[in-house]
Wavefront OBJ file of the C-alpha trace (Angstrom):
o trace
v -17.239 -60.844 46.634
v -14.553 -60.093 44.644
v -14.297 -56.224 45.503
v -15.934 -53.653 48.183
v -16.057 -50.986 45.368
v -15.904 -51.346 41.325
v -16.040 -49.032 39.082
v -16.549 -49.065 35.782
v -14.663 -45.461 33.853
v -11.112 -44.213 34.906
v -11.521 -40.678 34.240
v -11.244 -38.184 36.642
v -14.249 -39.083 38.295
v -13.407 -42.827 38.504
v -9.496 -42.787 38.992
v -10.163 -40.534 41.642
v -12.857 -42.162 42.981
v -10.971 -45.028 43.000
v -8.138 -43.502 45.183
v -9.902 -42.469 47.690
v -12.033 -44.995 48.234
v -8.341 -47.408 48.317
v -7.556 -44.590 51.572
v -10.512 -45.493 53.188
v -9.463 -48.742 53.369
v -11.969 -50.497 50.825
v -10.847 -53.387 48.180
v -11.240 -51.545 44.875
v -11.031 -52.416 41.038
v -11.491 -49.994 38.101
v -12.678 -51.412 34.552
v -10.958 -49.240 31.574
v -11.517 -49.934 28.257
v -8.774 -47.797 26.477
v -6.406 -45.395 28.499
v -6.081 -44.733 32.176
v -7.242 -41.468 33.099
v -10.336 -41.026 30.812
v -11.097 -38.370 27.834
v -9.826 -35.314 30.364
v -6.560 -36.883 30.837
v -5.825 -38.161 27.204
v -8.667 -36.456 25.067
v -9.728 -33.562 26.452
v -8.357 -31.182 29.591
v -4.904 -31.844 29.553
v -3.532 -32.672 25.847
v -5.883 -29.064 24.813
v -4.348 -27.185 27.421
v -1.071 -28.511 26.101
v -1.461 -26.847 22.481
v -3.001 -23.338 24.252
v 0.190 -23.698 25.910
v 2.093 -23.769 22.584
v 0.014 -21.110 21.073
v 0.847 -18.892 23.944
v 4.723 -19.498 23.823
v 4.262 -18.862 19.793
v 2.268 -15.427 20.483
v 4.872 -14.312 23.110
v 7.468 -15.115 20.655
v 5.733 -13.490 17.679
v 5.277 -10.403 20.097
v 8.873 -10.339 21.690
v 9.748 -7.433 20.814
v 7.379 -5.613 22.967
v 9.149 -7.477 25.947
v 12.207 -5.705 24.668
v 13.201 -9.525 23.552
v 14.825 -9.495 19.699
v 14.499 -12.830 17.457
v 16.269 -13.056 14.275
v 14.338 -14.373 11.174
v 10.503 -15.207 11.006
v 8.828 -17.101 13.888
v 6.816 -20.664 12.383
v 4.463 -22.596 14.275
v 5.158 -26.188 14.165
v 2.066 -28.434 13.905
v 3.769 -31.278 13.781
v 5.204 -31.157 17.188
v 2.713 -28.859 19.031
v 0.439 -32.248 18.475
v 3.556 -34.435 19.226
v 4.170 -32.768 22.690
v 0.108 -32.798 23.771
v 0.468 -36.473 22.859
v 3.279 -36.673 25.254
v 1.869 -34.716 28.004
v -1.559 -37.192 27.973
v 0.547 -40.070 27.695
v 2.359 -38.840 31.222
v -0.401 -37.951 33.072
v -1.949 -41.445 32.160
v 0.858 -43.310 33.077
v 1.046 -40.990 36.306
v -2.627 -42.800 37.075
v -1.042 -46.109 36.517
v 1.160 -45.321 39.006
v -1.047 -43.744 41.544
v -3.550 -47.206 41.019
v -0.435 -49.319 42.076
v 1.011 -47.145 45.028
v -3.025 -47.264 46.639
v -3.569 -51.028 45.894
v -6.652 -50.214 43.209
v -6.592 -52.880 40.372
v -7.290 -52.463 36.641
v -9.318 -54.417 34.863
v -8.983 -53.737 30.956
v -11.803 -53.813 29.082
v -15.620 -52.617 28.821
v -17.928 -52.801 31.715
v -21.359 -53.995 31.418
v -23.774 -54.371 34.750
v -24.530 -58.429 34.484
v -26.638 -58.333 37.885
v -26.889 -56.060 40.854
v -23.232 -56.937 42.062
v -21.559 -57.744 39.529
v -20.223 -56.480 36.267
v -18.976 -58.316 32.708
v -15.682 -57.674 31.227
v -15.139 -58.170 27.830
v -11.566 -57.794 27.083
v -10.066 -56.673 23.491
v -9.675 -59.971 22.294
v -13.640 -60.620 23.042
v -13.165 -62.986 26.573
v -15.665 -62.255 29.114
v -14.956 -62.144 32.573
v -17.590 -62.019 35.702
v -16.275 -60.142 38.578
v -18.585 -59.308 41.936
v -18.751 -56.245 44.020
v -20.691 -54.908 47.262
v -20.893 -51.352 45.202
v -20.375 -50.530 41.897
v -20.340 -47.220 40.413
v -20.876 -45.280 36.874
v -18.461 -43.043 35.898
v -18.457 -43.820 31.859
v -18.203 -40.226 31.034
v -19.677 -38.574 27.490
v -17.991 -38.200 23.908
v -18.596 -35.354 21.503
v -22.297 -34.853 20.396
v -23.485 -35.453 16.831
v -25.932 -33.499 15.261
v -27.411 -35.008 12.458
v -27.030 -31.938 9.828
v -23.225 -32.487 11.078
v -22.394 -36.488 10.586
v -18.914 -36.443 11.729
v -16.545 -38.391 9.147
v -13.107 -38.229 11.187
v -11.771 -36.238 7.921
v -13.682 -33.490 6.583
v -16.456 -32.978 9.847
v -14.530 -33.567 13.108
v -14.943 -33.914 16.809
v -12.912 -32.403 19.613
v -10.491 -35.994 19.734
v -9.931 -35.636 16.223
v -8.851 -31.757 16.239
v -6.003 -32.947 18.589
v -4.490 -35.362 16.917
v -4.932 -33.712 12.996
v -2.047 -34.497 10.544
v -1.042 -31.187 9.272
v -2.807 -27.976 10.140
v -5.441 -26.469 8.182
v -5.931 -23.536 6.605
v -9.143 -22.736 7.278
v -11.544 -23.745 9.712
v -15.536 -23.778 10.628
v -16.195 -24.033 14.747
v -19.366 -24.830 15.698
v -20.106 -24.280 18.979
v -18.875 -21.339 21.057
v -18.787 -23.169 24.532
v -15.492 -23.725 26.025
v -14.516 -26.900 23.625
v -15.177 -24.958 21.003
v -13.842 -21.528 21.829
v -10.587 -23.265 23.275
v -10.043 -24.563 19.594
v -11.370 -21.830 18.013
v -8.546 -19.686 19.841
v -5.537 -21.976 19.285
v -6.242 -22.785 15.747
v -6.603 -19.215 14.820
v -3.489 -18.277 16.900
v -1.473 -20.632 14.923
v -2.446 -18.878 11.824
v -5.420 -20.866 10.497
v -8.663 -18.900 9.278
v -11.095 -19.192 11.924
v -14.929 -19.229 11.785
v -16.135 -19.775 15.222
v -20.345 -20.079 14.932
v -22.636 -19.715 18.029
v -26.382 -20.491 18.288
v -27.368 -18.121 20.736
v -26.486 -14.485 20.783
v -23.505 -14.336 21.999
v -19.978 -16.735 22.624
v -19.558 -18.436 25.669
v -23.398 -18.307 26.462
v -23.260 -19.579 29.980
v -20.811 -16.741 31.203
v -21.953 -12.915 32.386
v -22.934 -11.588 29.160
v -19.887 -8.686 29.860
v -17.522 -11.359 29.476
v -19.289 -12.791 26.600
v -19.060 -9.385 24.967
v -15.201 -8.824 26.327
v -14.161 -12.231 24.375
v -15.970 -12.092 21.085
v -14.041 -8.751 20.752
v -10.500 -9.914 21.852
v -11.508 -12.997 18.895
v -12.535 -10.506 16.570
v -9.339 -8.379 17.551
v -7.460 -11.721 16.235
v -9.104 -11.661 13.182
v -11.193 -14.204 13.707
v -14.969 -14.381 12.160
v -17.444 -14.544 14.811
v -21.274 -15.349 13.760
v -23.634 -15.419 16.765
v -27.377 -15.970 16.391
v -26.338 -18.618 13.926
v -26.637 -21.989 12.953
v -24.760 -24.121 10.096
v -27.720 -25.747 7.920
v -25.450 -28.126 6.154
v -21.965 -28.951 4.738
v -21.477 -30.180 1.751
v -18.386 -32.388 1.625
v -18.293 -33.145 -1.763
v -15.345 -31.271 -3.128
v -12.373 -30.462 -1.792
v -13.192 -28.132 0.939
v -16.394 -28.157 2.921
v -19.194 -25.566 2.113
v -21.061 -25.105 5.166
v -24.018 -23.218 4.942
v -24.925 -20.779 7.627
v -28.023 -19.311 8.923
v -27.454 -15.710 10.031
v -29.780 -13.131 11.393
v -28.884 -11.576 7.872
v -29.790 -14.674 6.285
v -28.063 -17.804 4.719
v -24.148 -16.938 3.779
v -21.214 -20.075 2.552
v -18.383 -20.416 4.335
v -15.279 -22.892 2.669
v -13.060 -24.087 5.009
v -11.198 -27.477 4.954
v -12.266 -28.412 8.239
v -15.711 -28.286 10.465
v -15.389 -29.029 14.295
v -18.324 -29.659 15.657
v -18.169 -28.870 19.489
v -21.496 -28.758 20.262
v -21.980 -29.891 23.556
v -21.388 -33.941 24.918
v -23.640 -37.030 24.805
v -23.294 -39.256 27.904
v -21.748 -42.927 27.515
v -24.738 -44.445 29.156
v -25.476 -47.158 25.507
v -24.636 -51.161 26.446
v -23.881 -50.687 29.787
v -27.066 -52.491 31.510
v -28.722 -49.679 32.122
v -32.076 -51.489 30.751
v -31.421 -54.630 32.132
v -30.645 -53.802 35.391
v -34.051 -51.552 35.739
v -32.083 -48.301 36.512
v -33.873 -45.119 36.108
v -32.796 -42.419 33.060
v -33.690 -38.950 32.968
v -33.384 -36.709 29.639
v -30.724 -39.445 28.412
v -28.503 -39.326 32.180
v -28.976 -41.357 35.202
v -31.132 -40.563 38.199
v -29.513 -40.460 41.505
v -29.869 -39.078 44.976
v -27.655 -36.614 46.266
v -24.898 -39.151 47.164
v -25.738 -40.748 43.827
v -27.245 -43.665 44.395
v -29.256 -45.254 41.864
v -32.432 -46.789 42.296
v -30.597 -50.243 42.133
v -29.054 -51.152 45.328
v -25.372 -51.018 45.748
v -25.270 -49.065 42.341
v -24.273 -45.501 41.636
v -23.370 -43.275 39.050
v -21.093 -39.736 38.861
v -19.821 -37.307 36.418
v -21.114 -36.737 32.498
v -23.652 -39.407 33.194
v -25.610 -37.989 35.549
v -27.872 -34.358 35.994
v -24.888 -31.868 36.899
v -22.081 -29.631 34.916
v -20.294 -31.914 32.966
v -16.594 -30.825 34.418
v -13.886 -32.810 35.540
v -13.687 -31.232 38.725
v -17.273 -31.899 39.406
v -16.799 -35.995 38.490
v -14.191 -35.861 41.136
v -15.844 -34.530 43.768
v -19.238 -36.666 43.347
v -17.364 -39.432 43.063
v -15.344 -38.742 46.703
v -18.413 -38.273 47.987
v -20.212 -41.587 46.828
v -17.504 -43.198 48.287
v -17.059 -41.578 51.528
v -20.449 -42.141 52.299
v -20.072 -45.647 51.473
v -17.230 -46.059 54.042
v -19.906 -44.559 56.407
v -18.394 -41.403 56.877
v -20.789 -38.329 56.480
v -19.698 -35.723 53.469
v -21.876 -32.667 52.421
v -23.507 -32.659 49.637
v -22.325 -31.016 46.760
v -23.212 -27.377 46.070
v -23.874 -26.854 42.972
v -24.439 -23.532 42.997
v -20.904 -23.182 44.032
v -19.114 -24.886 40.833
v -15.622 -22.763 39.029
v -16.165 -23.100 35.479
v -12.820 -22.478 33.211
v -12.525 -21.406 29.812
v -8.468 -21.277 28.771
v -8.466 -18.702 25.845
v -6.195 -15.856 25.545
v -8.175 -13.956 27.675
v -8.802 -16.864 30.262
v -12.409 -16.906 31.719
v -13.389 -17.837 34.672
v -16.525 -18.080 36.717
v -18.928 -19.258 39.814
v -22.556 -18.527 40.723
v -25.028 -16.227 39.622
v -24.501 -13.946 36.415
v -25.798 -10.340 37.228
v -28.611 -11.071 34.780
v -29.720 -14.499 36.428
v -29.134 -12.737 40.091
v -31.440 -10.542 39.013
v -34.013 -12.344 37.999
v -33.471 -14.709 40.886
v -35.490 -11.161 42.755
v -32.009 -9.607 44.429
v -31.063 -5.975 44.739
v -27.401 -5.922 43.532
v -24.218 -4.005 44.493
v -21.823 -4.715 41.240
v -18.172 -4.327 41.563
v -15.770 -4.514 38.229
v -12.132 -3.366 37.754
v -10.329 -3.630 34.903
v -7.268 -5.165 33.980
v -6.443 -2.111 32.253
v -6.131 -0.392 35.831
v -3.606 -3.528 36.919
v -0.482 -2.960 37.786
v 0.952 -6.024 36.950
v -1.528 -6.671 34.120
v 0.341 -3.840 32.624
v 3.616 -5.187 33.125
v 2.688 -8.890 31.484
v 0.977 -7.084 28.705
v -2.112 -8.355 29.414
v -4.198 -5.648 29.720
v -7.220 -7.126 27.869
v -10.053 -8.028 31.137
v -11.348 -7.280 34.219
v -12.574 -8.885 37.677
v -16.766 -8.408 37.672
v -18.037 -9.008 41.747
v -22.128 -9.378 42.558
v -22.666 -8.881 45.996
v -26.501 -9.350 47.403
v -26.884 -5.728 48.632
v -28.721 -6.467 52.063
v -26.655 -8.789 53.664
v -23.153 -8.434 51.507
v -23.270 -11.939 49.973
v -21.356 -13.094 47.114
v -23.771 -14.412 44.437
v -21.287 -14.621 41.604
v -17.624 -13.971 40.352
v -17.130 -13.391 36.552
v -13.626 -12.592 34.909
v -11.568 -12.463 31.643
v -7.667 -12.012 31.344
v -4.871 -12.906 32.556
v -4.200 -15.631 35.389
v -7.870 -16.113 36.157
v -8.542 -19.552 35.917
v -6.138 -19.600 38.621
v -8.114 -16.713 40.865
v -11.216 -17.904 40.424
v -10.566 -20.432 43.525
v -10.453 -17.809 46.089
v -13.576 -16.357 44.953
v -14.841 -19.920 45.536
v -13.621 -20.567 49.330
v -15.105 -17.146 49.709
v -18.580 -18.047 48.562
v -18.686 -21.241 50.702
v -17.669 -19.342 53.693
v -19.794 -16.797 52.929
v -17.863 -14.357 52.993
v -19.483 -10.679 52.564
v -18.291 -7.855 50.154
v -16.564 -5.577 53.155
v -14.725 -8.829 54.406
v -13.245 -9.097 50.699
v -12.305 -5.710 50.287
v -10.877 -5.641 53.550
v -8.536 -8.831 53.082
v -4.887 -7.666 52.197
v -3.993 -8.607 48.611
v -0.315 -8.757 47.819
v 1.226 -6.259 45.126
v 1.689 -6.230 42.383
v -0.411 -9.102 41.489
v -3.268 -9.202 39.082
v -5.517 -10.919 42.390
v -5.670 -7.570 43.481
v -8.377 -7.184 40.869
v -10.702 -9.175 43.121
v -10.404 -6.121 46.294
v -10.617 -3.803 43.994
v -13.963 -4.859 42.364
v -15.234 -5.414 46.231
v -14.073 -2.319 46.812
v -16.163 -0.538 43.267
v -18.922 -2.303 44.483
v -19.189 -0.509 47.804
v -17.709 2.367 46.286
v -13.984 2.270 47.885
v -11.811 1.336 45.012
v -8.189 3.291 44.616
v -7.046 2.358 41.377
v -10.040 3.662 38.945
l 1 2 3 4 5 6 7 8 9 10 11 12 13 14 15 16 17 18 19 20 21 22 23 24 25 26 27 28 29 30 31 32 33 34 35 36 37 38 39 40 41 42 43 44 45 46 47 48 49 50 51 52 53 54 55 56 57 58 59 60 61 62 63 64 65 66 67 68 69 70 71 72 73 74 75 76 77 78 79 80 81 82 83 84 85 86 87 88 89 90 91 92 93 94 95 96 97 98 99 100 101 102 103 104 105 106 107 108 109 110 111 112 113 114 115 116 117 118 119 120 121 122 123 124 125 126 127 128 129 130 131 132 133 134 135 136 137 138 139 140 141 142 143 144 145 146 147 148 149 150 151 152 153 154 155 156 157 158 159 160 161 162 163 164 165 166 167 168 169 170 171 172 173 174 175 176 177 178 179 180 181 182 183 184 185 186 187 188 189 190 191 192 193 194 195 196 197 198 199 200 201 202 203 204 205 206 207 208 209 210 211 212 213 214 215 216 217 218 219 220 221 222 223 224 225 226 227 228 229 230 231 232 233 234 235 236 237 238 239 240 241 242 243 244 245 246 247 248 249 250 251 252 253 254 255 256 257 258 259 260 261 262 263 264 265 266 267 268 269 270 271 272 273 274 275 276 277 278 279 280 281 282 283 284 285 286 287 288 289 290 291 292 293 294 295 296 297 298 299 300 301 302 303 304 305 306 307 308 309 310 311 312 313 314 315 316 317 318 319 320 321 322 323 324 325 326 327 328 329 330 331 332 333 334 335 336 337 338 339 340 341 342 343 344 345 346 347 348 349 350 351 352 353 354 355 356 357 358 359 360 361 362 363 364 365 366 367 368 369 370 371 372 373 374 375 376 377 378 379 380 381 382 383 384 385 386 387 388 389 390 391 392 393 394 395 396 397 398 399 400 401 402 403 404 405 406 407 408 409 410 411 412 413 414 415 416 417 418 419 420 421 422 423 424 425 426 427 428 429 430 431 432 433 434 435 436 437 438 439 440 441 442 443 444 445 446 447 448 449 450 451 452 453 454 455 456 457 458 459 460 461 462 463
């Protein structure tokens, strides 16, 4: 055998994947066909949160003088090198993963991975060679690319995809977003922050459909307080490309309307890379287009697994990683938990941030619980006040018998990095009086979390 462990994919279920499995002592190779380190790394979570970086230093700037901060002369976006410095952040972090590969021993193999037998994988390198390599386990972690929807054929120009909106060579004027998950809303946000006209369109009734449907209602008005069009209950028919700017046709719940804009993204939702792989071939079981696996994803194919986009889950970087250290700590024989998927952070990075885990209060209830609900507002913050983010609040649901978390929803300021606590607090099941009670320093807009425990047992100070 050439390898103990190959894997096929280098995002952040792979790379990592193939780290650990390096500490545990195993021989390990990973097969990449373009850049180290996946879509997240140079496609998707890091170059994205690069430009909502931008946008934010632009808005502080544009707002400066509410900090008490004077600037002389108008304050421009530049396109040009908000795109030039995501570029340049991606192409860090993926040569960060180069580096990480050498320090642990793990090998690259460039090129796509096919399964050509139950240990061992073909390599087909850029200039069309094929290599055979062996390996006690391989693993899946291919990932997903940007859906297409056949009323919205994407043409790289005029009808984009997320990897397109990053790298665009001047900025538009106008813009159609379909698609009000967190791709699209993340877009939908910086472009319209940066000045271009914004129409951000949304299937179901409201933006953000998987969050608390407070928060849902809390960020289509902060959108709409940007000026930015927001059609829920809608669906874009068509786009005619014809002419210099795109028509798209939209089905509202007050019937068809035309929107021009010079660019539609399409955002919505992933299909998983799962085509020429030797899926088929190999006899290993699909389900709804992913791979079936148990709960340390194995397939049904010995000595083959599969994490991340391609398999039934949340398609998050976070939760690739995770599956993946599993897989491979139980194949060193070690014994992980399983993962909890009822326990998964989800991030959205708009200005308001969301953040979530668990149950919504609508889904807790129809899950049969009797609720205590805790929310404090941002408003009420201290040091929300003082950052001028005052937009948000923390919302808690407690299971009112025995005090157990059962979600965590929030908008503003700083909470994709709170959400974590509320996290650790669900897996150590931590009750609602055991929150409240735990010290919070001020002033810091964390303190938001006790004092939602604290409105849901009716203790809070600060409202």
């Amino acid at each position: 055998m050439n390898y103990d462990v190959l894997i096929i994919g280098s995002g952040p279920g792979g790379y990592v994947t193939a780290i650990r499995a390096a500490q545990l002592g195993l021989k390990v190779a990973v097969v990449e066909r373009e850049n180290l380190g996946g879509i997240c790394l140079n496609w998707g979570c890091i170059p994205t949160k690069s430009l909502l970086k931008s946008a934010q230093a632009f808005e502080y700037a544009k707002h400066a003088a509410d900090y008490g901060v004077l600037i002389e002369g108008d304050v421009k976006p530049d396109f040009a090198a908000m795109v030039k410095r995501s570029r340049g952040v991606a192409e860090g972090m993926s040569k960060g993963i180069a580096y990480l590969f050498k320090k642990n021993k793990v090998e690259t193999l460039t090129g796509f991975g096919k399964l050509a037998g139950k240990n061992s994988v073909e390599v087909t390198d850029n200039a069309g060679k094929k290599t055979t390599y062996t390996a006690k386990h391989i693993i899946l972690a291919t990932g997903a690319r940007s859906r297409v929807l056949p009323n919205l054929p994407q043409d790289g120009e005029k009808i984009i995809g997320y990897r397109k909106a990053l790298t665009l060579d001047k900025q538009p004027e106008s813009m159609v977003v379909v698609g009000s998950g967190a791709i699209g809303s993340e877009f939908a946000y910086f472009y319209q922050s940066i000045g271009t006209k914004v129409t951000l369109v949304e299937f179901m009734p409201t933006v953000v459909p998987n969050e608390d449907a407070d928060v849902a209602k809390q960020l289509e008005r902060s959108f709409k307080k940007m000026k930015m069009k927001v059609l829920t209950s809608a669906s874009v028919e068509s786009v005619d490309t014809t002419g210099d700017k795109c028509k798209a046709t939209i089905k509202t719940k007050k019937g068809e309307q035309v929107v021009e804009a010079d660019i539609v993204l399409s955002a919505v939702g992933i299909t998983p890379n799962t085509e020429g792989i030797g899926l088929e071939e190999q006899g290993i079981e699909t389900e709804n287009g992913r791979v079936k696996v148990d709960e340390f994803y194995h397939t049904n194919v010995d000595g083959i697994y599969a994490i991340g986009d391609i398999v039934a889950g949340p398609a998050l970087a976070h939760v690739a990683s995770a599956e993946g250290i599993a897989c491979v700590e139980k194949i060193a024989g070690l014994t992980p938990d399983p993962i909890d998927y009822a326990n998964i952070p989800g991030c959205t990075y708009t200005n308001p941030e969301v953040s979530s885990v668990g149950l919504s209060e609508a889904k807790a209830k129809e899950a049969g619980y009797e609720l205590k609900v805790g929310k404090f507002p941002y408003s009420a913050s201290g040091k929300a006040s003082a950052a001028g983010q005052k937009e948000g609040f923390v919302k808690l649901i407690f299971d009112a018998k025995y005090g157990e978390l059962l979600g965590a929803h929030m908008i503003g300021g700083n909470v994709t990095e709170m959400i974590a606590e509320l996290v650790v607090a669900k897996k150590l099941e931590i009750t609602g009086h055991e929150l409240l009670k735990t010290i919070h320093p001020h002033p810091t807009m964390s303190e938001a979390v006790m004092e939602a425990a604290a409105a849901a047992y009716d203790e809070v100070i600060h409202i």
